[in-house]
C-alpha positions as CSV (number, residue, x, y, z in Angstrom):
1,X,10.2,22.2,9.7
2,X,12.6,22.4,6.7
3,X,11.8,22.8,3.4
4,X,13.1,19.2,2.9
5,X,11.4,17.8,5.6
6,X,8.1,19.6,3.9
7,X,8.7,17.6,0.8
8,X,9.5,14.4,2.5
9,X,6.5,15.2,4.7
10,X,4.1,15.7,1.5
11,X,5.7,12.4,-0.3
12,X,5.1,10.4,3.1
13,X,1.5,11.0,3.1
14,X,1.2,10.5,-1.0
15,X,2.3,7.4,-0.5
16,X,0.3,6.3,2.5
17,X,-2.9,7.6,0.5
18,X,-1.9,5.5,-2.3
19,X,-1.3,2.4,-0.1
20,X,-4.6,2.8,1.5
21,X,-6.5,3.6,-1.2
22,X,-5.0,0.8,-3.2
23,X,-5.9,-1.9,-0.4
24,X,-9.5,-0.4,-0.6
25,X,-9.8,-0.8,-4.3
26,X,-8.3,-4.7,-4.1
27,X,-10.3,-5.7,-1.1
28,X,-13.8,-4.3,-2.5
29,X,-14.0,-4.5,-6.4
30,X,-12.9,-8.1,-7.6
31,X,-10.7,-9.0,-10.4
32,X,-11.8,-9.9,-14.1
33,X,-8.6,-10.6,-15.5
34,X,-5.2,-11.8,-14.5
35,X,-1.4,-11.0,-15.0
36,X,-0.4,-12.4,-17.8
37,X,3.5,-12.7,-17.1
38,X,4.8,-14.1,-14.1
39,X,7.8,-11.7,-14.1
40,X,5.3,-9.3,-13.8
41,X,3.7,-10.6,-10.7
42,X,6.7,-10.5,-9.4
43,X,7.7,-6.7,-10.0
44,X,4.0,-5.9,-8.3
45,X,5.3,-8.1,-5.8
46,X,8.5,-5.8,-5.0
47,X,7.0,-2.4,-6.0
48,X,4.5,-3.3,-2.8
49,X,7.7,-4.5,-0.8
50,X,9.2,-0.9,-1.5
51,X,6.3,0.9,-0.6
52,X,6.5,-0.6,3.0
53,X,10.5,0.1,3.2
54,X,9.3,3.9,1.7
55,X,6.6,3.8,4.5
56,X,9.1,3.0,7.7
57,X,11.9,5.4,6.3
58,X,10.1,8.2,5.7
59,X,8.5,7.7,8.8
60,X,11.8,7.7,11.4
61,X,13.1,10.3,9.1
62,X,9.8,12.7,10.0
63,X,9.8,11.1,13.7
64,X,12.1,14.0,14.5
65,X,10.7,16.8,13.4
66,X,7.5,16.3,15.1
67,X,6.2,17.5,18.3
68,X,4.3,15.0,20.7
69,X,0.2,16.7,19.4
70,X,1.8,16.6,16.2
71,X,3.2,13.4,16.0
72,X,-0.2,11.5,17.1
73,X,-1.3,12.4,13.8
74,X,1.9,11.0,11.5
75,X,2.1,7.9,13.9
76,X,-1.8,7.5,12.9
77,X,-1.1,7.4,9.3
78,X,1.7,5.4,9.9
79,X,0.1,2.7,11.1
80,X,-3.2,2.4,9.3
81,X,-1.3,2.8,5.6
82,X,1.1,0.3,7.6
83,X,-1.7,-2.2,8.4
84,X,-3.0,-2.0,5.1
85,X,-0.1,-2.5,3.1
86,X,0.6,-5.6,4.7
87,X,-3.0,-6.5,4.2
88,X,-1.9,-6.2,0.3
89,X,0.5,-8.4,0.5
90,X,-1.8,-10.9,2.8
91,X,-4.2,-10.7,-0.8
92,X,-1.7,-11.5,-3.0
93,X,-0.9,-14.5,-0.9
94,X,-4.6,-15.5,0.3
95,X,-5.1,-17.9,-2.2
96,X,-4.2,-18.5,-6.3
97,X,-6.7,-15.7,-7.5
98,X,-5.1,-13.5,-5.3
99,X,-1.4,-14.2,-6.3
100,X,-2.3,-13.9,-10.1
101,X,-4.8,-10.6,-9.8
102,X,-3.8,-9.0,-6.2
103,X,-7.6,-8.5,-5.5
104,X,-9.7,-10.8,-3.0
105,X,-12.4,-11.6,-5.2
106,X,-12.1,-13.0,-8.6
107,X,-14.4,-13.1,-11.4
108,X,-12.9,-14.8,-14.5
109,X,-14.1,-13.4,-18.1
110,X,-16.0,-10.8,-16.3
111,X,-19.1,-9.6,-13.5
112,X,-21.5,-12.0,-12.9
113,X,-25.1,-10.6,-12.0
């Protein structure tokens, strides 16, 4: 591999660690406050469209360079930070918490015990 396709390679699976991680943190730990802005919603709304473009071209971009033992691996990742980027954008659009705070559970004004 190419010391391009190296850094590409290491930015592919940055990006799919953040993804995943990120659907993790919405799905699990609910929301206490919401976006104030709607101009911001809308920016977290494309910066999470981008991500899934980043996703599918870095992906056929390291296609090529990989082997088939290899390649199980990066087609792996691939689809789970796939799966779960969608599943971001299938939060934001579950229901009105989830379009104002991104998260799956909302708690206005704070935890309740």
């Amino acid at each position: 591999m190419e010391a391009s396709a190296k850094k590409i390679n290491a930015l592919f699976y940055v990006i799919s660690t953040y993804v995943i991680l990120t659907f993790i943190w919405r799905f699990l730990v609910p929301a206490t406050e919401e976006s104030e802005p709607n101009s911001l919603i809308y920016i977290e709304i494309l910066f999470e469209v981008v991500q899934i473009a980043a996703l599918i071209a870095l992906f056929s971009y390291l296609r090529s360079y990989y082997d088939n033992p290899s390649a199980a691996i990066l087609i792996s990742v691939f689809l789970i930070a796939l799966m779960t980027a969608i599943g971001i954008l299938v939060l934001r659009f579950s229901s009105d918490h989830g379009w104002y705070t991104g998260h799956r559970i909302y708690y206005p004004g704070g935890y309740r015990s």
